[in-house]
N, C-alpha and C positions, 0 to 999 in steps of 0.2 A: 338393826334394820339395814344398815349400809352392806356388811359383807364386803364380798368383791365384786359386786354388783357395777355396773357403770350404764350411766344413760346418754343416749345419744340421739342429736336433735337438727333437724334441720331445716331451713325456711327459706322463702325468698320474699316474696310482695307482700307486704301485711306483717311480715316476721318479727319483726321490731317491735310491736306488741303482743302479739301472740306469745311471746319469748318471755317477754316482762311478766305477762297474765300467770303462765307457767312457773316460774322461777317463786314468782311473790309467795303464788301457794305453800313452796314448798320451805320443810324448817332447815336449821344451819345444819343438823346430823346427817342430811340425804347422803348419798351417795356420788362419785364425782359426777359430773355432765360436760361432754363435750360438745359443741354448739359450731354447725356451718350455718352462718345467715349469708347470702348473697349480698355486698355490699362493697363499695370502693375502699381501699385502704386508709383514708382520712378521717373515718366514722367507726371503722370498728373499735378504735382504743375506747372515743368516746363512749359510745354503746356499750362497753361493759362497762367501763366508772360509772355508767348513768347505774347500771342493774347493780352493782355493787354496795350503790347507795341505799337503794330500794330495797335488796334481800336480802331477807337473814345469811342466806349464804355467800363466802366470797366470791367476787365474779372478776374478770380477768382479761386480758389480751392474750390468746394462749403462744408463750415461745418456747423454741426448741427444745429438745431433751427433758424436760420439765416432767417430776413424779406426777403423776395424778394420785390428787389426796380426797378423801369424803370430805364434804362441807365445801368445794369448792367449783366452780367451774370457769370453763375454757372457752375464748370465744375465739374463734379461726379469725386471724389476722388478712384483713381484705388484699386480696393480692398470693394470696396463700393459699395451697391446699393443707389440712388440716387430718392427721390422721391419727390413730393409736397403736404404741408396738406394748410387745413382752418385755421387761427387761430384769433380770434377777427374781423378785420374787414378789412383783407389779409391774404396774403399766405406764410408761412417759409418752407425751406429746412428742409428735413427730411433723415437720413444718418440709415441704417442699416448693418449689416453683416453676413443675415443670407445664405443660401445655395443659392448657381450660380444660374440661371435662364439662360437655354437654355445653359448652361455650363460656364457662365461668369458673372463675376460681375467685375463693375455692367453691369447692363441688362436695355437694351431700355423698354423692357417689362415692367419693374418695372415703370420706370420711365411713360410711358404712361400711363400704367392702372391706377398712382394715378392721372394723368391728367383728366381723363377719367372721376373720379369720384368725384373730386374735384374743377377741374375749371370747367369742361363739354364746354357748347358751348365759351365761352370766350378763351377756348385753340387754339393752331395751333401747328399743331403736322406736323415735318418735319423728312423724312428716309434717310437716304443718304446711301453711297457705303459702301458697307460691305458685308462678308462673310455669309452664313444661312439664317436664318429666324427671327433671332431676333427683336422683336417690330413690325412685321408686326400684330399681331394679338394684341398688346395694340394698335398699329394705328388704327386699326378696332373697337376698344373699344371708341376710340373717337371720332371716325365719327359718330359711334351710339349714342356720348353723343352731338353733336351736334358741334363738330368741323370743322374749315376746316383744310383737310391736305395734304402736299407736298410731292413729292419725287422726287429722282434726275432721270436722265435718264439716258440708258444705255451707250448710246455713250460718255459720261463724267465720269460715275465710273471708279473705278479700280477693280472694283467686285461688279455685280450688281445683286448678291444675295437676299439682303434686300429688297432693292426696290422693286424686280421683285417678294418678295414673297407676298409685300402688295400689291402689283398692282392685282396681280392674286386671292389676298381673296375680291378684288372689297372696300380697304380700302384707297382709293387713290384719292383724288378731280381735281389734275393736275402735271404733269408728268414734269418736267422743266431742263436744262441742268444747269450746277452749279455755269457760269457764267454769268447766269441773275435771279436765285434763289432768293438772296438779294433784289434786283429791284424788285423782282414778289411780295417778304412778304412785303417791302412798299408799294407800290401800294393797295394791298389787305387791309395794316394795314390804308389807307387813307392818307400815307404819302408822301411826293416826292421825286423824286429818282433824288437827288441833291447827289454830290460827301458827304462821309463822308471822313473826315481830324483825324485824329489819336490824341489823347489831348496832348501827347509830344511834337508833334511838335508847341505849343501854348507856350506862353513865360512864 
């Protein structure tokens, strides 16, 4: 199921959950995920040891250079934009800190547009609940590179800002409520939507 496949995720207000709902679903063999949530620097370590705890897959602070491996994901260090290059014969995490994008760093924007250009159709680019418009127009940069991409629906955000701005730039393949999100990207990724079990709880 994994391939070279990689998924990419973005949020802002409400994300924090949305994220966890997502993640839980999915089992340790996904494919990797790289994750911008809008958030100060003092909460993102936290925030992934929390999800780390929670899913079966590892979850993370993403830092520099770093492979991107299946079964594990990245979460943009607050303060950071957050992106993905080529390198050899895979993909590393790539961390900058140059000026906000749409006023915050990191920025989904960021992060999709090096999707866009670097995995291209091999990506899946996911919007979740958030304030603005952020990343809705790197979502559009990846559907034009040959992605497919997700967003959450209104009736499950808690500000369906984001979403509702990808949806209306026509950068949006299917519209999904965020407690069958997880089940939709298996399915899609050819996988089965068997319960994932969290690795702690394993002896």
């Amino acid at each position: 199921m994994t391939g070279d496949r990689i998924v990419f995720i973005g949020a802002s207000t409400g994300g924090t959950e949305a994220i966890k709902t997502v993640l839980q679903a999915l089992p340790r063999e996904c494919p990797p995920i790289l994750i911008a949530q809008h958030m100060p620097a003092a909460f993102t370590k936290p925030f992934a040891e929390r999800l780390d705890a929670l899913c079966a897959m590892a979850v993370k602070e993403a830092v520099e250079g770093e492979r991107v491996r299946p079964g594990h994901a990245y979460v943009a260090p607050g303060g950071a934009h957050l992106a993905v290059a080529r390198t050899g014969g895979g993909f590393v995490t790539r961390l900058n800190h140059s000026a906000p994008v749409n006023r915050v760093r990191p920025s989904v924007d960021v992060l999709f547009f090096s999707a866009a250009e670097c995995v291209g159709p091999l990506g899946i680019g996911v919007i979740l609940t958030g304030m603005g418009k952020d990343g809705a127009a790197g979502l559009m940069a990846m559907k034009q590179a040959g992605a497919h991409t997700f967003a959450q629906d209104a009736d499950s955000c808690v500000v369906f800002g984001m979403p509702k701005a990808a949806i209306a730039m026509g950068a949006v393949d299917e519209i999904v409520a965020i407690e069958g999100l997880g089940q939709r990207l298996l399915q899609h990724l050819g996988g089965h939507a068997t319960p994932a079990v969290p690795r702690r709880s394993h002896p």
